[in-house]
N, C-alpha and C positions, 0 to 999 in steps of 0.2 A: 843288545845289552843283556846280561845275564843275570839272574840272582841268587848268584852264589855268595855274595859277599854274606845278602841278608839271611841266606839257608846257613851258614855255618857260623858269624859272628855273634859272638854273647856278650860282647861290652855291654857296661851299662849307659855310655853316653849314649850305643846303636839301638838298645832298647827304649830310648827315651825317644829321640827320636824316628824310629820305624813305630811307635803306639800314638803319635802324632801323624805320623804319616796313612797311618790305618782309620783314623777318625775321618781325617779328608777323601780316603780311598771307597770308605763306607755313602759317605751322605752323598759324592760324585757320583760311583758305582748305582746307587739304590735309584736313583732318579732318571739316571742316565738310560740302565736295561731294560728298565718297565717300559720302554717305546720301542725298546726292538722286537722284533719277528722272529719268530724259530729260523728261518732262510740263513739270519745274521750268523747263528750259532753252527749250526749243521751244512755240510755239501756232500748233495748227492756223489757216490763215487769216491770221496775218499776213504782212505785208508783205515780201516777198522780191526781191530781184535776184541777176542770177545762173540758171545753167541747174535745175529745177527737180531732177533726176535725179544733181544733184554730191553727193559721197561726203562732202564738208566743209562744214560749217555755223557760220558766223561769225556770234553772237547777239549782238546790242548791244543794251544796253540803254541809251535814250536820252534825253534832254528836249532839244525844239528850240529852247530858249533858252540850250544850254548853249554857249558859242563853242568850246569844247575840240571836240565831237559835231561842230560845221560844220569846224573844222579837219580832223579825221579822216576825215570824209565822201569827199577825193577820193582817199584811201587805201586806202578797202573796195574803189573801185572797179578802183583800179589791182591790187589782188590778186583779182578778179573774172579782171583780163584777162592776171594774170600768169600765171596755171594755167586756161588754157582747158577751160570742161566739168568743173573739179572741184572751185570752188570756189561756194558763194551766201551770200549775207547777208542773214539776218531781222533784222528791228528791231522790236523791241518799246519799249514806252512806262516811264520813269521818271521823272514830272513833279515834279521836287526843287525846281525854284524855282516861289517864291510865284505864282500865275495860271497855270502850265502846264497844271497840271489843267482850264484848260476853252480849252487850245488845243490838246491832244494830240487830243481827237473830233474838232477837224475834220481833222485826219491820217487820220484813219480815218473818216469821215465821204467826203471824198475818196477815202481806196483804195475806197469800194463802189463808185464812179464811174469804176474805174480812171486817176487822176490821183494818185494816190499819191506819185509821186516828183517831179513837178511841184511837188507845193503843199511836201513836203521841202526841196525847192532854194529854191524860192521864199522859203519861211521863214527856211533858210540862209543864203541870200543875204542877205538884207537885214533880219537881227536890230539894227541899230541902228532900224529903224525904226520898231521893236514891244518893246522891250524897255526900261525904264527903270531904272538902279542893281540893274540884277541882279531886277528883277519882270516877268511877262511881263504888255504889257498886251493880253486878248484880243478889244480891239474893234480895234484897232491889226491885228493878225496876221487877224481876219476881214477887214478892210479890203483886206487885200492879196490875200488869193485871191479876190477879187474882178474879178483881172485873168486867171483862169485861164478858160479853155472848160467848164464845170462848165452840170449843175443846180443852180441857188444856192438855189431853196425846196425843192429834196429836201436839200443840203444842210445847209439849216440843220434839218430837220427830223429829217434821219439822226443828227448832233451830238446831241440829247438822246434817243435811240431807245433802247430796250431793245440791240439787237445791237452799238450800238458801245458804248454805256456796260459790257458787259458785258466783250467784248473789251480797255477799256482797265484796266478793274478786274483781270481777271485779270494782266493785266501787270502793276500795282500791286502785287500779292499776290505775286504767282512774284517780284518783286526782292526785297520784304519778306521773303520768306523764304532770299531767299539773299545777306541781311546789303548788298547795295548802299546805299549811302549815298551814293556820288558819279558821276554820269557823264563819259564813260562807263565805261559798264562791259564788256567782253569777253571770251565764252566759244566756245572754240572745240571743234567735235564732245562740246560738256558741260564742256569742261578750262579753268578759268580762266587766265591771265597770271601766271606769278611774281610780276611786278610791273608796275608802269603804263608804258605807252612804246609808241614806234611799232617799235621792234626787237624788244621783246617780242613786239607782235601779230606783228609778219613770220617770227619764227621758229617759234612756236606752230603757224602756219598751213603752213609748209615742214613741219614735221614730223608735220602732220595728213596733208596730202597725201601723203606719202610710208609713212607707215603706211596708208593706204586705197590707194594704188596702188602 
């Protein structure tokens, strides 16, 4: 599922009800996170941008058919460059729509190759080309990192391997347990968002910063 609807709608009936729905999202949330483990938030090995040694960790949890995730995308980067040296962004995998699940391995299939954020953009970019009524289709989204500088038979090989099937399960699991249902999702240094928004993320992440430095 995506939330695009809630990123771009200004009604006021959607207002009324998403600040209902943020009440329940709060008191769930608050009670919910204080039991998990850094483990839940972070995975060793994945995909990072950002200085490796920054004090703040911005965890998305993502599915690349989701339009909301490609909208956001030039946002992590812009708070990358907004706090030089203190901020990085892991992404990990939340394959909510139908077919993501066997387009999310070549994402990682790709970062063994380091092309990681290539075949991301790539995806990003041109989701009408591989996506149909909200299904991802994944001969469509193979088709196109086919335009990347890649190994393409270690690629397709890597896609059904033990280390990325394994890798993309755990991401499965770590969301499934901490209740995501829609992407994305965003956790900063483990503290989730009040509520969904791109001024939520920007405060969260001021205020991570400035607690770690």
């Amino acid at each position: 599922m995506s939330r695009k609807f809630l990123f771009l709608s200004g009604t006021g009936l959607i207002i009324l009800s998403f600040a209902l729905a943020v009440i329940l999202y709060q008191n769930t949330q608050s009670t919910f996170l204080g039991s998990q483990g850094q483990d839940v938030f972070e995975r060793q090995g994945a995909p990072v941008k950002g200085p490796a040694d920054a004090r703040v960790t911005i965890v998305e949890f993502f599915d690349p058919a989701c339009e909301t995730c490609a909208d956001f995308y030039p946002f992590l980067k812009q708070l990358i460059d907004q706090y030089p040296g203190k901020v990085k962004v892991m992404m990990r995998y939340a394959p909510l729509h139908t077919g993501s699940d066997q387009v999310v391995p070549m994402l990682e299939a790709a970062h063994k190759q380091g092309k990681y954020w290539q075949a991301l953009e790539l995806l990003f970019n041109n989701q009408r080309r591989w996506i149909t009524g909200h299904t991802s289709q994944p001969m469509r989204a193979r088709g196109l990192l086919n335009g990347l500088a890649l190994d393409h038979a270690m690629l397709d090989a890597d896609m059904s391997g033990a280390e990325v099937m394994s890798a993309v399960q755990e991401d499965i699991e770590d969301g499934q347990s901490l209740g995501i249902k829609a992407t994305p999702e965003f956790f900063v240094n483990g503290k989730a968002m009040p509520s969904f928004g791109l001024s939520q993320l920007k405060r969260l992440v001021k205020e991570a910063v400035e607690d770690a430095y």
